[in-house]
C-alpha positions in Angstrom: -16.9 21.6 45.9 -19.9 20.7 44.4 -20.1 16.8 43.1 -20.4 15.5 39.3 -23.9 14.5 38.8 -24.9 10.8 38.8 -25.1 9.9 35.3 -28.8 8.2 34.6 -29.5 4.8 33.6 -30.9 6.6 30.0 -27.7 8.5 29.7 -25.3 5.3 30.2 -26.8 3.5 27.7 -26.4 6.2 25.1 -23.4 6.8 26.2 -22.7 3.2 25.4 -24.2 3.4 22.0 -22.3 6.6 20.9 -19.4 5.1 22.0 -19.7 1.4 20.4 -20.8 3.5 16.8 -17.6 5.4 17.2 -15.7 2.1 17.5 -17.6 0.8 14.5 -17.4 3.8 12.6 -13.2 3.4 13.3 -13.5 -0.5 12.6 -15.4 0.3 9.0 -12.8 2.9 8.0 -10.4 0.5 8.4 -11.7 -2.1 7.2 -12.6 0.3 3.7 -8.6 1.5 3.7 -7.5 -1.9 4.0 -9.8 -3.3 1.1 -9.1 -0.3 -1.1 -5.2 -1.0 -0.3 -5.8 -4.6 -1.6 -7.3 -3.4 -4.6 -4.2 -1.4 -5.2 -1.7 -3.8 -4.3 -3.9 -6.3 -6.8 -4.0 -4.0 -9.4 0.4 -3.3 -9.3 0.9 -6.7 -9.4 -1.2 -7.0 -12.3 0.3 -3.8 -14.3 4.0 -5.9 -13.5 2.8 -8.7 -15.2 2.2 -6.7 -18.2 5.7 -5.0 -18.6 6.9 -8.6 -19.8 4.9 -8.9 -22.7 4.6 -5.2 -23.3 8.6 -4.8 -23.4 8.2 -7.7 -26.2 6.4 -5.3 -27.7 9.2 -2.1 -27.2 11.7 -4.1 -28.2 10.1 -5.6 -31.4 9.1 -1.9 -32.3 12.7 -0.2 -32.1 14.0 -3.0 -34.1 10.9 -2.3 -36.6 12.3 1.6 -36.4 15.8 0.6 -37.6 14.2 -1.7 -40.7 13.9 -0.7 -44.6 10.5 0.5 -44.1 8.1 2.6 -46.3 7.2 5.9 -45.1 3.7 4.9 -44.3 5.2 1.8 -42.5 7.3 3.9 -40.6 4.8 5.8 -39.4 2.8 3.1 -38.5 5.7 2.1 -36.4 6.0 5.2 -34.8 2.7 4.9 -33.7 3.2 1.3 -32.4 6.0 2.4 -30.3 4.5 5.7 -28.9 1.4 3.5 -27.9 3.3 0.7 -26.2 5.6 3.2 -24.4 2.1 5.2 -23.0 1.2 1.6 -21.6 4.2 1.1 -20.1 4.1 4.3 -18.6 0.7 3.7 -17.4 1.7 0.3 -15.4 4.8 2.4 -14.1 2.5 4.8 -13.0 0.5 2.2 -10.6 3.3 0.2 -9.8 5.3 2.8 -8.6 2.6 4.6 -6.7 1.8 1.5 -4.8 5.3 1.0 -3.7 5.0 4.8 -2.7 2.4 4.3 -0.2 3.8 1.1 1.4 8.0 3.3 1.7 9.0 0.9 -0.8 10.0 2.7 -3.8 13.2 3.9 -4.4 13.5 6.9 -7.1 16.1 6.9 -9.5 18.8 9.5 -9.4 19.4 10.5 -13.3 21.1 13.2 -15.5 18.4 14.3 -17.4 17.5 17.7 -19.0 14.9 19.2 -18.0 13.9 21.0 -21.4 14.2 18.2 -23.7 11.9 16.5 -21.1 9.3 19.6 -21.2 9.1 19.4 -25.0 8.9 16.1 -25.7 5.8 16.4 -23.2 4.6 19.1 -25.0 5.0 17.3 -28.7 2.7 14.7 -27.0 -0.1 16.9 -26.1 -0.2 19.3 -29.5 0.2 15.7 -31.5 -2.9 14.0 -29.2 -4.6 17.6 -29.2 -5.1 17.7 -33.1 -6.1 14.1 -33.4 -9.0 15.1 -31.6 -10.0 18.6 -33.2 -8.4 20.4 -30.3 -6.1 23.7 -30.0 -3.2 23.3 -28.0 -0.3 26.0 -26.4 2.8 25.8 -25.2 4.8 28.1 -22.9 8.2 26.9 -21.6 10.4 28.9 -19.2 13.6 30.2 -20.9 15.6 29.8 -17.0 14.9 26.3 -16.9 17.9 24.3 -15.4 19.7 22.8 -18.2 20.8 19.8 -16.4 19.3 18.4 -13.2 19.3 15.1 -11.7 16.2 12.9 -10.5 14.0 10.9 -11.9 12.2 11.8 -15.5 10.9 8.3 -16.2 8.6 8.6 -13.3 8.2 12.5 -13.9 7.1 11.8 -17.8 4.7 9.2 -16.3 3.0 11.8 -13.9 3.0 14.5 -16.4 1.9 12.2 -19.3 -1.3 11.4 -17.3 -2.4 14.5 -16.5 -1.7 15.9 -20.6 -4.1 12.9 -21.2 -6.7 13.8 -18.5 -7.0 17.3 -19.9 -7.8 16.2 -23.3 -10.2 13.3 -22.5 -12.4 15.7 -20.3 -12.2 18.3 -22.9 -14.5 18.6 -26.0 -13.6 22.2 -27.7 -11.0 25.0 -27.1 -7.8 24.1 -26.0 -5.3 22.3 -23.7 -2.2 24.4 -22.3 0.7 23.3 -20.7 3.5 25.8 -19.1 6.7 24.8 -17.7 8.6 27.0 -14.8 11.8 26.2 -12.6 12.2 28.1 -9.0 15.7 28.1 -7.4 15.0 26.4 -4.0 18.8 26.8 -2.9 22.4 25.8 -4.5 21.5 22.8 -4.8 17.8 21.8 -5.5 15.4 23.4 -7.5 11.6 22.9 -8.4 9.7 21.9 -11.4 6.6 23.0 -12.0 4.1 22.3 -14.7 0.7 23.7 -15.2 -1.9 21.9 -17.6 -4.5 23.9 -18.4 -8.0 22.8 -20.1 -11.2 24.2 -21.1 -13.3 21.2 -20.2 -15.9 19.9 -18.3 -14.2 21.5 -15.2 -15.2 20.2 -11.6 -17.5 21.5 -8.9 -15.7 22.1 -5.4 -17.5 19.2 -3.4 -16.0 17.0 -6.5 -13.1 18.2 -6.2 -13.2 16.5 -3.0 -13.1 13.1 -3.7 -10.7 14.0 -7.3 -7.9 12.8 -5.1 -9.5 9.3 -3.7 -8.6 6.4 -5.2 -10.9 4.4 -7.1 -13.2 7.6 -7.2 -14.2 9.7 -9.8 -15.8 13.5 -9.5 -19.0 12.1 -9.7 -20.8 9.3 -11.2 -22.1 11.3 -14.2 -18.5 11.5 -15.3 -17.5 8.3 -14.6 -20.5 7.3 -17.1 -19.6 9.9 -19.5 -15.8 9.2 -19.7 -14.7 6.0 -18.3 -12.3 5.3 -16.1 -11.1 3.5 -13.0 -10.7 6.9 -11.0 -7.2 5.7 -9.8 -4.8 7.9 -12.2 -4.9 11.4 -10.0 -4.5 9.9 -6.6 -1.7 7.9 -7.8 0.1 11.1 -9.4 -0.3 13.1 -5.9 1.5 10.1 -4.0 4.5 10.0 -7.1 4.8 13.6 -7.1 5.1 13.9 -3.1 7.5 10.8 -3.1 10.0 12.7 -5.5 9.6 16.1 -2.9 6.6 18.2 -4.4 2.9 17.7 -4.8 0.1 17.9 -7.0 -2.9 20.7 -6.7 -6.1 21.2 -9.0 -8.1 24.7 -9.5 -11.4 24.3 -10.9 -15.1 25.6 -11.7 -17.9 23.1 -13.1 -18.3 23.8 -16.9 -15.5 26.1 -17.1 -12.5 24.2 -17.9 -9.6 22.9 -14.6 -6.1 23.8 -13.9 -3.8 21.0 -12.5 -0.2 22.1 -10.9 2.3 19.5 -10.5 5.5 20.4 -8.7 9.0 17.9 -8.2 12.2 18.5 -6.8 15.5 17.7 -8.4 19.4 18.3 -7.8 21.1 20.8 -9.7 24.2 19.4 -11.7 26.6 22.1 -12.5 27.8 22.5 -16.1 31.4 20.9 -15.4 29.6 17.8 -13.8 27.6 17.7 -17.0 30.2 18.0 -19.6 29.0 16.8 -22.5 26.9 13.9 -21.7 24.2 12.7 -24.0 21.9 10.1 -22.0 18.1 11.9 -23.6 19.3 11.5 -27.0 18.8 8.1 -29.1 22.3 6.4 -30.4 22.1 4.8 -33.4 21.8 0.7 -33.5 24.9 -1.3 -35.0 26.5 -4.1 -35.5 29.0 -5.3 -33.3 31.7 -6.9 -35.6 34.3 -9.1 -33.9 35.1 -13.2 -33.5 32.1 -15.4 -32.3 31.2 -15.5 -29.2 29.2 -18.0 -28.0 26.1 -16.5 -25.8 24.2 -18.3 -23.1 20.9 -16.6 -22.1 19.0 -17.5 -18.9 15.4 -16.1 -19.9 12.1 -18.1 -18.1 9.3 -15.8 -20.4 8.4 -16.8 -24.0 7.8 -13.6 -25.1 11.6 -12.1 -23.8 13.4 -15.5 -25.6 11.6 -14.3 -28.6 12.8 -10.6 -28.2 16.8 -11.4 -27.5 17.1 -14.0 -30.5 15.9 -11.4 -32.3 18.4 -9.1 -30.9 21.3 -11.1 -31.2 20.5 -11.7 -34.5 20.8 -8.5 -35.8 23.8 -7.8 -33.9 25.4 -10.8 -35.5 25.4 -13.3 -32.6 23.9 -16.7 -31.8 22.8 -18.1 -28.1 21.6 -20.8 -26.4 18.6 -20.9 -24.1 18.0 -21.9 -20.6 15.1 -21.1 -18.1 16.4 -21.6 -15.0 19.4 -20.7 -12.4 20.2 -24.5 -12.5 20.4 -25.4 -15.7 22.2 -22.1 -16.5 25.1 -23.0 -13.7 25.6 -26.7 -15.1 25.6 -25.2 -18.6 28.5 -22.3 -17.4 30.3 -24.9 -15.4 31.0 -26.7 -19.1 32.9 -24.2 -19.4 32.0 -23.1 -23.3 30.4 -19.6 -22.9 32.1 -16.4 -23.2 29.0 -14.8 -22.0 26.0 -15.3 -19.8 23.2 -12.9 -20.2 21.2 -13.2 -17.2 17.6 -12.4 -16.3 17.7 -10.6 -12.7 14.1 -12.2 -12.2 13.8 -16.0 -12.7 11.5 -18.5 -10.7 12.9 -20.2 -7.7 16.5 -19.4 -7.9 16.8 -15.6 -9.1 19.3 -14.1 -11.4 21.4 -12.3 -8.8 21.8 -16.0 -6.8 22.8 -17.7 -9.7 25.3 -14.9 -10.4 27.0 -15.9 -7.0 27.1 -19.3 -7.8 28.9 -18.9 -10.8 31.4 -16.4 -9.2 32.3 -19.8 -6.9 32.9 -22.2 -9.8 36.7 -22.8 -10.2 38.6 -21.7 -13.2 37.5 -19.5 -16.4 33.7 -20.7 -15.9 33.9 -18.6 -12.8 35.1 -15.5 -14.1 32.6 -15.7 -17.7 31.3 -12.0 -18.3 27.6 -11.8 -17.0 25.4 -9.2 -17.9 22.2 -8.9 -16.2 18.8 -8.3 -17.3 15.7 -6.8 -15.2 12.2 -5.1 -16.4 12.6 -3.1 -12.7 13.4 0.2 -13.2 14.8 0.7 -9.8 18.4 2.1 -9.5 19.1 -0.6 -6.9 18.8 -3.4 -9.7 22.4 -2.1 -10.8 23.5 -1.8 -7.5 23.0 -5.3 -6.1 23.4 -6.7 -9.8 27.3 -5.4 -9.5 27.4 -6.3 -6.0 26.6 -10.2 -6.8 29.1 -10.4 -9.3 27.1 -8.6 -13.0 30.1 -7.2 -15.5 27.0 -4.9 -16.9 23.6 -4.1 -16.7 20.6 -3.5 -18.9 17.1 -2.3 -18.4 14.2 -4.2 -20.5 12.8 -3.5 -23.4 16.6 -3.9 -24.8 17.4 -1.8 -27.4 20.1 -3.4 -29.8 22.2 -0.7 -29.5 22.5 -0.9 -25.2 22.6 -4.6 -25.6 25.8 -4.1 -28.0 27.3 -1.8 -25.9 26.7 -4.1 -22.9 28.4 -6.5 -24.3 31.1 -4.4 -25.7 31.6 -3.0 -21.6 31.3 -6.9 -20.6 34.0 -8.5 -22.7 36.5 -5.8 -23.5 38.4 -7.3 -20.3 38.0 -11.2 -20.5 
């Protein structure tokens, strides 16, 4: 058997060099994947911070809504709210896909209906289409699943983002969106929507980097159009995390095609009844003897919000800011109701809960109703766990905090 060749003196030390550039060139992509997931994890954090002044904002603006307003004052209302809720669907978008690509996020598992959903997308892009001179089309499926259950907060979010990508990076003609539903079994079935445009379109070696985050096509678009380039890598890792995926078809100057694709559960008609979560109850009044209110709220902003809520639903509280002042004011023993924020510094909301659920007498069984700007369906979970009569999402809307209250009390 013939025997291996002596390497050289030469060829060890090239050898030695290819192999100490490989271990850099594994050293600096880490090193890039760890600063870019910094970034990210900088930039959620910061899109969290704004939800608390921007459901302020919500909340403020549905109240507006309900107001003896003037036609032009409602519509600049209308416009108030439909901006604030594109915001916050923005910061759920980056939020959400951070927690995605650290296993963290947990998607919510809703009634919605699919259609409703579909056109309310597509009465965002003709609206945001003929503000800026542009045609617009429309083609949903007549099959689609009239009930399903998943998560369309998130989905709107996704979908919203691309309807907006389509008609920043288009100047003339049109923006389309289509709508279809494939059976995958019994039980699941996909979404998929198409946006169309007849833009600036993409080159294949851009379409490369489309999907990295913090990168645009190029730097000629990025000059052009703005942007932080983090939008369509963020939608890929939201759609994938609720089962599907995201795709793009394109040619340079003649316009892109993006496919988005989600799973959901079917819900069968009887399961369905006749539920009505997409569609907007009217705001009253709760009538009824006082009730004396304490509400443990740390943020400005959200104090602001509640008073005014209460307010119009005919009630008066008293403020705290933390989980201790809130258990010595409970242990007095002169509140029919806590409303609680799940989120409070030092001590949170769900703690403080427990703590009251151990004082002695009526102050341990007063009705608590907590309060979180998370959208995560494991907020109402562990809320009821710790000892929460009811549960409401931020921005409150008058009408949820009345019925909240109405759930909350009708047994005390």
């Amino acid at each position: 058997m013939a025997k291996r060749k002596a390497k050289s003196p030469r060829g060890k030390a090239l050898s030695a060099r290819r192999t100490r550039k490989s271990a850099a060139s594994v050293a600096n992509d880490r090193a890039s994947k760890a600063s870019v997931r910094a970034v990210e994890l900088a930039l959620a954090a910061f899109a969290h911070d704004i939800r608390t002044p921007l459901t302020g904002i919500l909340a403020i603006g549905e109240l507006l809504a309900t107001s003896q307003l003037s036609e032009r004052e409602q519509r600049w209302v209308a416009t108030l709210r439909t901006t604030a809720e594109h915001i916050a669907s923005l910061t759920t978008l980056v939020v959400d896909a951070a927690r995605a690509e650290a296993k963290g996020l947990v998607l919510r598992q809703d009634m919605f209906e699919p259609r409703r959903l579909a056109e309310s997308a597509a009465a965002l892009l003709t609206a945001r289409a003929t503000a800026k001179g542009l045609g617009s089309s429309v083609n949903i499926a007549s099959d689609l699943p009239a009930w399903a259950r998943g998560d369309p907060l998130r989905l709107r979010a996704v979908l919203e983002n691309l309807l907006d990508n389509a008609i920043k990076f288009t100047r003339q003609g049109e923006v389309a969106l289509t709508v279809d539903a494939q059976p995958l079994s019994r039980e699941r079935t996909r979404l998929m929507f198409s946006v169309s445009d007849s833009g600036i379109g993409i080159s294949a070696a851009e379409v490369k980097r489309l999907f990295r985050p913090f990168e645009q096509a190029s730097e000629s678009v990025a000059h052009r159009f703005g942007g932080a380039g983090i939008g369509l890598s963020f939608v890929r890792r939201l759609a994938r995390a609720m089962g599907g995926n995201l795709t793009v078809m394109s040619k340079a100057g003649h316009g892109s095609t993006f496919r988005l694709s989600v799973v959901v559960a079917n819900v069968t008609k009887g399961a369905a009844g006749d539920r009505g979560e997409s569609r907007r109850p009217e705001n009253r009044v709760l009538p009824g003897p006082p009730l004396r209110i304490l509400c443990v709220e740390d943020n400005p902003y959200g104090r602001v919000v509640m008073n005014t809520i209460l307010t119009q639903l005919g009630y008066e509280a008293d403020y705290v800011g933390t989980s201790d002042a809130a258990l010595e004011a409970v242990a007095r023993g002169v509140y029919g109701l806590v409303l609680m924020d799940v989120k409070l510094g030092g001590i949170d909301g769900l703690e403080a809960t427990r703590r009251i659920r151990a004082l002695s007498g009526a102050s341990g069984r007063v009705p608590i109703i907590g309060i979180s700007g998370h959208i995560e369906l494991i907020d109402e979970a562990v809320a009821r766990a710790a000892g929460m009569d009811a549960f409401v999402a931020k921005p409150v809307s008058p009408n949820g905090l009345a019925t909240a209250i109405r759930a909350a009390t009708a047994t005390s």
